[in-house]
C-alpha positions as CSV (number, residue, x, y, z in Angstrom):
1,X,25.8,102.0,187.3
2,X,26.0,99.1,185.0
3,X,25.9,95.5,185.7
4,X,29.5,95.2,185.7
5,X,30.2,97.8,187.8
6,X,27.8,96.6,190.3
7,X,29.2,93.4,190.6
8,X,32.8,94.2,190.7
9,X,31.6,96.5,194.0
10,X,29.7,93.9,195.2
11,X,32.4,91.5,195.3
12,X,34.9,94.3,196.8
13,X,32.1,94.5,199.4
14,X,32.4,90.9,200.0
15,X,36.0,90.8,200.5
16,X,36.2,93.2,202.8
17,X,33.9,92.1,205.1
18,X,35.8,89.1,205.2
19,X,38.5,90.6,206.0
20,X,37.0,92.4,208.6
21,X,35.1,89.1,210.1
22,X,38.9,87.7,209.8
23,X,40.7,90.4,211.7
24,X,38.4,90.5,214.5
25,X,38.7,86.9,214.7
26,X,42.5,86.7,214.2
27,X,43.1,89.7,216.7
28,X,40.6,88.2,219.2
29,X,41.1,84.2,219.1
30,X,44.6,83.6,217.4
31,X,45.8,82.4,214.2
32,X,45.9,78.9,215.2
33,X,42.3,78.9,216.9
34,X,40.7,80.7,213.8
35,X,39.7,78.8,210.9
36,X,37.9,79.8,207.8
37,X,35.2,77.5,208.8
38,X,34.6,79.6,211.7
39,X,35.4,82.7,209.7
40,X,32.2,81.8,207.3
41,X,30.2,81.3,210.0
42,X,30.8,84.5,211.4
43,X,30.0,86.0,208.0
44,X,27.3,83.7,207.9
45,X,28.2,82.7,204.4
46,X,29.4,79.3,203.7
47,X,33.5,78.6,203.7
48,X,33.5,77.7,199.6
49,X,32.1,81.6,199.3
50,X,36.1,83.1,201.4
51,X,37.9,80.7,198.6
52,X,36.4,82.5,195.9
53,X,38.3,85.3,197.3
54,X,41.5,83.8,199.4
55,X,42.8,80.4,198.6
56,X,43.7,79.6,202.3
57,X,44.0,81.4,205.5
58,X,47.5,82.2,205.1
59,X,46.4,84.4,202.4
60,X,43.4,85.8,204.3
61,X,46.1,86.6,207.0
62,X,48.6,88.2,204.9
63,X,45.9,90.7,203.4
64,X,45.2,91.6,207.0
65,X,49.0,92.2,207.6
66,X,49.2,94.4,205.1
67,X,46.2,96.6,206.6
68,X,48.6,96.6,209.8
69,X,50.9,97.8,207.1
70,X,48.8,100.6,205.5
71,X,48.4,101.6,209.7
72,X,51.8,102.0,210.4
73,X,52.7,103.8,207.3
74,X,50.0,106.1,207.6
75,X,51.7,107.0,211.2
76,X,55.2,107.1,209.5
77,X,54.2,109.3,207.3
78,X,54.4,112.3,209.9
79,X,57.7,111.8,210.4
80,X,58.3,112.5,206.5
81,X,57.7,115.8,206.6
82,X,61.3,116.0,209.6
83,X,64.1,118.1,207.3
84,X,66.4,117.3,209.6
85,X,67.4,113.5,208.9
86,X,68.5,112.5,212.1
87,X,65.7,114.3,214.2
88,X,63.2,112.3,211.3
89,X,65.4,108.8,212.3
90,X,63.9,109.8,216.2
91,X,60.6,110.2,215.5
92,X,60.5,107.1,212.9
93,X,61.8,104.8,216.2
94,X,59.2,106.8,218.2
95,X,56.4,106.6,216.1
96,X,57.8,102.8,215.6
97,X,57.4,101.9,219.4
98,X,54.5,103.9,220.3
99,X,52.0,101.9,217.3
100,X,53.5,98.4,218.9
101,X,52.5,99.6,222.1
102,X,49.3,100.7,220.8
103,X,48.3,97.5,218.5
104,X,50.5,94.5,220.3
105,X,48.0,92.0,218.2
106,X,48.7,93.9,214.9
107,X,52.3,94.2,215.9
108,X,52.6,90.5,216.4
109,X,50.5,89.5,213.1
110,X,53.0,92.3,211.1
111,X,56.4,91.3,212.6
112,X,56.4,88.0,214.7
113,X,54.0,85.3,213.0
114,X,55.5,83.2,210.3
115,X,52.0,82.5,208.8
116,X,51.7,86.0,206.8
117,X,55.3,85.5,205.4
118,X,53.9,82.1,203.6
119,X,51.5,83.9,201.8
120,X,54.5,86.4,200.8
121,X,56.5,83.7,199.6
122,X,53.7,82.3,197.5
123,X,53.0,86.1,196.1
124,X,57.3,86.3,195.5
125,X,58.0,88.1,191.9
126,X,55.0,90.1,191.9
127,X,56.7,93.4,193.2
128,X,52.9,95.0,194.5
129,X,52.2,92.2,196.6
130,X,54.1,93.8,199.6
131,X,54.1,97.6,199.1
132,X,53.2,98.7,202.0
133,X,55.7,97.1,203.9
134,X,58.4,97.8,201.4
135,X,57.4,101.7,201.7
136,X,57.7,101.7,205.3
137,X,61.5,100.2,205.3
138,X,62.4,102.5,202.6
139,X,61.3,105.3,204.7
140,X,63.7,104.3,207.1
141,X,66.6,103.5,204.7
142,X,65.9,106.6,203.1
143,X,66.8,108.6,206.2
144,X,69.3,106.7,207.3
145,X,71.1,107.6,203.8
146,X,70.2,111.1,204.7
147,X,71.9,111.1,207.4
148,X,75.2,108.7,206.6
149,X,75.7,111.3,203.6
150,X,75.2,114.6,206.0
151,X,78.1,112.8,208.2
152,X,75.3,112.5,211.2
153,X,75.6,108.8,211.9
154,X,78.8,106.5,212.3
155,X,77.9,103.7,210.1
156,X,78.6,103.3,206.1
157,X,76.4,101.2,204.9
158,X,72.4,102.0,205.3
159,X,71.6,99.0,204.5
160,X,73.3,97.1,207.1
161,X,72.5,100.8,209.5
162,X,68.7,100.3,208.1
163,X,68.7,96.5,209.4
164,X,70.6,96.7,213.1
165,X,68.3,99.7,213.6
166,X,65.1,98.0,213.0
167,X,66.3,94.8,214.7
168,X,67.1,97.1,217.8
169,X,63.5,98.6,218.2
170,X,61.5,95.5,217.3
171,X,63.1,93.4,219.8
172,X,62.5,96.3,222.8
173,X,58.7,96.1,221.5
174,X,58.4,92.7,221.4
175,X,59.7,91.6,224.5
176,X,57.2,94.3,225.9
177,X,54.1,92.2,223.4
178,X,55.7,88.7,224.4
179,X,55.3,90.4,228.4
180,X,59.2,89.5,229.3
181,X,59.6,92.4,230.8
182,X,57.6,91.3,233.2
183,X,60.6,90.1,236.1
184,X,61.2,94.0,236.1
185,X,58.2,94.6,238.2
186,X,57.3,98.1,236.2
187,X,54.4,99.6,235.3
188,X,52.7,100.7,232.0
189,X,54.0,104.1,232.3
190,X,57.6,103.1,233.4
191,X,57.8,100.4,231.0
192,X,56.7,102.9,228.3
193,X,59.2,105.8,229.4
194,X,62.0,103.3,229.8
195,X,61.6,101.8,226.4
196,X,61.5,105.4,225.1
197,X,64.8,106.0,227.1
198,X,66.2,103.3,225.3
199,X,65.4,104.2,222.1
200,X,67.1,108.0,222.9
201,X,70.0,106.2,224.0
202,X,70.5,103.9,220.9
203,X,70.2,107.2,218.8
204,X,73.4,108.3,220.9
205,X,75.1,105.5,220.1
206,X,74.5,105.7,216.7
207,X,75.1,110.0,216.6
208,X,78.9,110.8,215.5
């Protein structure tokens, strides 16, 4: 391996145990409570060694979103392989609910925080700065095409089908991660069936 090389694997070495210092950190403590003073400490490298690599800790977080990302694609994946487009729209909402319930802190760094979309916004017009994200929407509008063409949903538009649908799952998961369902006195395993339940019963609605 030349000198080059060396250093270019070095420096990926670096960057990832950054990011994994930051995740921990960011899962464990909070957004607001971690720092990339603290960060360097933990890394026990100094904080002007992370802004060779991240120019502030929106950016740092917003690499670490996209690992939550690069999770919940990898999950969604599965579903892909569904022929049957509406059947691949259930498991998609299934697969959906049961990685919130899984990774609540990912959940709420991915889809609830503003602080990863600043980073986004700074990163707008380069069209790889989101992929993994985009992927796992088009998944969804992709089936939801599917199925509008082979007459198995009501709506028109899968857009607008692609938007209500993910609005309608992420607010049952995250007034499970945000604990509001907490009046209903239920536990884990009825919380989890009745969410599921729900789910089944917004694919109804939804079914010609």
């Amino acid at each position: 391996m030349g000198i080059v090389e060396r250093k270019e694997r070095e420096k990926m070495e670096m960057r990832d145990r950054i990011v994994e210092a930051a995740t921990l950190m960011f899962l464990e403590d909070g957004y607001e409570k971690t720092s990339i003073r603290n960060i360097a400490e933990k890394i026990e490298y100094s904080p002007a060694t992370i802004y060779l690599y991240f120019k502030d800790k929106d950016e740092l977080f917003f690499a670490i979103h996209n690992i939550g990302f690069q999770l919940l694609l990898k999950e969604m994946e599965k579903a892909a392989k569904i022929k049957n487009p509406l059947k691949r729209l259930r498991e998609i909402g299934g697969i959906y609910v049961e990685f919130a319930l899984k990774n609540p802190e990912y959940y709420d760094l991915m889809f609830i925080m503003r602080s990863p979309m600043n980073a986004l916004k700074e990163k707008h017009g380069d069209e790889k700065c989101w992929q993994y994200g985009e992927t796992t929407f088009s998944l969804l509008l992709s089936t939801i095409t599917e199925c509008i063409e082979q007459k198995l949903i009501r709506t028109k538009d899968p857009v607008v089908a692609s938007m209500y649908t993910w609005s309608a799952v992420h607010g049952l998961v995250s007034l499970k991660i945000r604990d509001r369902y907490s009046v209903m006195n239920l536990t884990d395993p009825q919380l989890k069936k009745m969410l599921f339940q729900c789910l089944d019963e917004f694919m109804v609605l939804m079914h010609t």
